[in-house]
C-alpha positions in Angstrom: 89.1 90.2 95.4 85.4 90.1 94.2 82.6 92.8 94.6 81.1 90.4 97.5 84.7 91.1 99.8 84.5 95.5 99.5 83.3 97.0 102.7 81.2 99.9 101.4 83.6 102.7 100.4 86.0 100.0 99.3 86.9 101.3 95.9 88.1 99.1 92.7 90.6 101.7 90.7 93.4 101.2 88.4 97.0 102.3 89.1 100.2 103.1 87.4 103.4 100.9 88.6 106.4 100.8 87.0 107.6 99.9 83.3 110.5 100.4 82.0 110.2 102.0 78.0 114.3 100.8 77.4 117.1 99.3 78.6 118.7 102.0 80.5 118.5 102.8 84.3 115.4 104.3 85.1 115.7 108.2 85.2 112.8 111.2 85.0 114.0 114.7 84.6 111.6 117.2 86.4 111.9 119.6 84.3 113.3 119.8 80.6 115.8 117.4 79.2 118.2 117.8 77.5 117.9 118.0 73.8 116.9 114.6 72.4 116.2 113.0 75.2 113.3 111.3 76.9 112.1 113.7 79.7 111.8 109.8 81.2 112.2 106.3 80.5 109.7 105.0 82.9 106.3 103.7 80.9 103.2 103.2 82.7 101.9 99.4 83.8 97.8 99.8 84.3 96.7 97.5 87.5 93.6 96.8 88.3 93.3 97.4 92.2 91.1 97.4 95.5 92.1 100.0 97.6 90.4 99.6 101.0 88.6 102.6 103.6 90.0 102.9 106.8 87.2 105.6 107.6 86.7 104.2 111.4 89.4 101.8 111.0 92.0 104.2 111.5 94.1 102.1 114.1 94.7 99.3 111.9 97.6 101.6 110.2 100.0 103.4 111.7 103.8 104.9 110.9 105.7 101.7 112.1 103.1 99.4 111.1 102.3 100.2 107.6 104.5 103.2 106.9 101.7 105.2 107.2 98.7 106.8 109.7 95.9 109.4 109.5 95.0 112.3 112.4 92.7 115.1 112.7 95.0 118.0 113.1 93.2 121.1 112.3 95.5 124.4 111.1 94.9 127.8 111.3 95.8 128.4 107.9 93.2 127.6 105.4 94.0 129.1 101.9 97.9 128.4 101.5 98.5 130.8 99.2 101.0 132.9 100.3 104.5 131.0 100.9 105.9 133.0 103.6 102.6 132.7 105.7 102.9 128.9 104.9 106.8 129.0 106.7 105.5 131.1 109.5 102.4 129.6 110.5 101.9 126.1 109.0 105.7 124.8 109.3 105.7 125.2 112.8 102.1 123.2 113.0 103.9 120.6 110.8 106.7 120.4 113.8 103.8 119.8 116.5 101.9 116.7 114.3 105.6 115.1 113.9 107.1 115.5 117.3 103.3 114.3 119.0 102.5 111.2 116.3 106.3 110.2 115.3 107.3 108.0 118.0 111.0 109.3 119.4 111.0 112.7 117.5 112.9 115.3 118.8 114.0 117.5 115.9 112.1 117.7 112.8 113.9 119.8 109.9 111.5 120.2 106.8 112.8 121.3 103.8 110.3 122.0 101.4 106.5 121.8 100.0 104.7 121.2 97.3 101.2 122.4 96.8 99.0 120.7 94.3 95.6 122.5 92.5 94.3 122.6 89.3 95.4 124.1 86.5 92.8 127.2 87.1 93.7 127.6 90.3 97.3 128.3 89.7 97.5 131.1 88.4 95.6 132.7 91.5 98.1 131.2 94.1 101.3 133.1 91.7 99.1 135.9 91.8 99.0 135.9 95.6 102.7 135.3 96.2 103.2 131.8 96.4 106.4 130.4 94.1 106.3 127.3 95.8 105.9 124.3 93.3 102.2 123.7 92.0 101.6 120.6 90.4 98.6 118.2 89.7 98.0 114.8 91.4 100.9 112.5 90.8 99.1 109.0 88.7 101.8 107.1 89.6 102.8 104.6 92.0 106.2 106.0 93.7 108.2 106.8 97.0 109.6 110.5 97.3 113.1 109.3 98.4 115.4 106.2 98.2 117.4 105.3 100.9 120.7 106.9 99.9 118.7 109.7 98.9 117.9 110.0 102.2 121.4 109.9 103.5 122.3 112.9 100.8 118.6 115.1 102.2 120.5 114.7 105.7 123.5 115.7 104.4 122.4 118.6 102.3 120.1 120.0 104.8 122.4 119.5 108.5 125.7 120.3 107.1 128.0 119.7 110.1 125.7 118.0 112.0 125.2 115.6 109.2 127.2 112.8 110.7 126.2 112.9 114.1 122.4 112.8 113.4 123.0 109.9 110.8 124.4 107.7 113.6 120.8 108.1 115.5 117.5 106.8 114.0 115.9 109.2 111.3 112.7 109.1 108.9 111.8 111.3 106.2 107.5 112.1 106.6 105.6 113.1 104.4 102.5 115.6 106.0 99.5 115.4 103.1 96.8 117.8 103.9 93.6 118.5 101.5 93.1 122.4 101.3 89.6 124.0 101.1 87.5 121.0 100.8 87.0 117.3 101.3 88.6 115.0 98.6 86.3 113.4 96.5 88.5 113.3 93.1 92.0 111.9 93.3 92.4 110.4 97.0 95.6 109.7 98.1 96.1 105.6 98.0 98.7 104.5 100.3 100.1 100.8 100.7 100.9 98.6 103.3 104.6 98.4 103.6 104.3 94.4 105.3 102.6 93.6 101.6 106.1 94.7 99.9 108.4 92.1 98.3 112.3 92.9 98.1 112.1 93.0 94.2 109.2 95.8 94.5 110.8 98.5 94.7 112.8 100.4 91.6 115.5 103.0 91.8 114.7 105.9 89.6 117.1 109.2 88.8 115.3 112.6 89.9 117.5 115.1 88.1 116.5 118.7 89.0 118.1 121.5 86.9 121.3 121.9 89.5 120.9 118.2 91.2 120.3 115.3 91.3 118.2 112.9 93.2 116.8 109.6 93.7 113.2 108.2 93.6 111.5 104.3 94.0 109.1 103.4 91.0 106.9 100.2 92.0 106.6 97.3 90.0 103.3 95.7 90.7 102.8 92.7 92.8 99.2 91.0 93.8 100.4 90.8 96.8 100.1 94.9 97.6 97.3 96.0 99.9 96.0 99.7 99.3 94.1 102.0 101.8 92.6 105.4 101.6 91.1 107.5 103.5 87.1 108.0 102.8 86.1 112.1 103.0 89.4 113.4 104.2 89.0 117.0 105.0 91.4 119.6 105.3 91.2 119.1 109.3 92.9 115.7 108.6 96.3 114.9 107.9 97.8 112.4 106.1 101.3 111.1 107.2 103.6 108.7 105.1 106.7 107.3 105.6 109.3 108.2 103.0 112.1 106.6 104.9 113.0 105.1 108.0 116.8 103.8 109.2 115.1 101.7 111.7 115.0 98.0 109.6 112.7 96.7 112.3 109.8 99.4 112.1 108.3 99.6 108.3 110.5 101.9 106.1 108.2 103.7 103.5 104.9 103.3 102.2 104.1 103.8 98.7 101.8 105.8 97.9 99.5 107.6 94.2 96.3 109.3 93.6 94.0 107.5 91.8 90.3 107.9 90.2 87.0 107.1 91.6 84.7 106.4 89.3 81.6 106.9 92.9 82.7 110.6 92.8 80.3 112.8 93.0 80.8 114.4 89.4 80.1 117.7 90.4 82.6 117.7 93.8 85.6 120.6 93.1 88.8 118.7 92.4 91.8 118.4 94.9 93.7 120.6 96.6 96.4 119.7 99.2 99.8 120.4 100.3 102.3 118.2 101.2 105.5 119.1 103.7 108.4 117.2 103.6 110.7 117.0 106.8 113.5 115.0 108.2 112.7 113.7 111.6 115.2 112.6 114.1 115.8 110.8 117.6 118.1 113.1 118.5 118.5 116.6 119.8 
């Protein structure tokens, strides 16, 4: 695509899909290997990229189109840094965006959170009683959950119920929400599922310390179509499509921060929190 074809926030970026650094299946450990070993094998492939506004364009995405759909949602919680206020007062809020903009939902479960600041900003958020995971922007092309992973979230987090609830339709979502202040560095790219080719998607190892799970790593394909979200605010949220056992709606949507370079320079850097849950059809 030339310069002549971007709509004016249009942005050209580069991001990181998939490469494989040897010949073994593709694993990253999230936190220290073992002795001698690569904390992962996956390398990083450098694409050059348009990633598209949808600022006023919103309805040409949605969860079962694309795999992904923005809302203005505000929250009554603005500094998420304290984790038990975030279960009391913000889970709940999460439950009311899936159950009124997932189509079907009638239980949502989550099962965790991740918040992501800078590196100054994290020792302020320990410091105010949050031990929830605090990480930067993730530079890579990736999907949180495979689609046995999915099966083993339901699993882990239903029990007894597992079963029954796997027979019905379920999704995993994903609810992205900038904190304190509109995103101007790292935006949140998120692709078109239709644009996907079956070869796309890579199955990478996610081994935690007592577990382990399973990710998808892209590899690149022209073909991809990438939108963003101009000026999100923390009043907007963000929802993506991790999974979906309905083959007929769109399943997942990739998704990776990425630079741009239009920026204002001096603009504080992201924050945002992201709650995971498992959403079903069924009571």
């Amino acid at each position: 695509m030339t310069a002549q074809n971007l709509g004016p926030r249009d942005v050209q970026s580069t991001l990181n899909y998939f490469k494989p650094l040897n010949n073994a299946a593709p694993y990253n450990y999230v936190e220290e290997p073992p002795a001698g070993v690569l904390k992962s094998n996956v390398g990083e492939d450098m694409r050059q990229v348009v990633i598209h506004d949808v600022r006023g364009k919103e309805d040409m995405v949605g969860l079962d189109l694309t795999g992904f759909q923005f809302a203005k949602y505000p929250s009554t919680e603005k500094a998420f840094d304290d984790d038990e206020r975030i279960r009391d007062v913000y889970y709940p809020e999460v439950e009311e965006i899936l159950k009124k903009y997932v189509h079907g939902a009638k239980r949502v479960v989550i099962f965790d959170h991740t918040i992501r600041r800078p590196l100054a900003n994290q020792t302020l958020a320990s410091a105010n009683g949050s031990s929830a995971p605090i990480r930067g922007p993730v530079q890579r092309v990736h999907v949180d959950q495979t689609f046995q992973a999915a099966v083993e979230r339901v699993r882990l987090h239903l029990g007894d119920e597992a079963e029954r609830l796997l027979k019905g339709r379920y999704q995993i979502i994903n609810v992205w929400r900038p904190i304190a202040n509109t995103v101007a560095h790292d935006p949140l790219a998120l692709a078109d599922y239709r644009t996907l080719a079956a070869g796309d998607l890579v199955q990478t190892r996610h081994v935690y310390p007592t577990r382990e799970g399973s990710i998808f790593t892209v590899r690149y394909n022209p073909t991809h179509r990438w939108y963003y979200l101009s000026d999100q605010t923390p009043e907007e949220v963000a929802l993506i499509k991790c999974f979906d056992s309905d083959t007929s709606k769109a399943r997942l949507a990739p998704h990776s921060a990425f630079k741009d370079d239009t920026s204002p320079k001096e603009a504080p850097e992201r924050q945002s929190i992201e709650v995971r849950a498992l959403v079903f059809d069924t009571d």
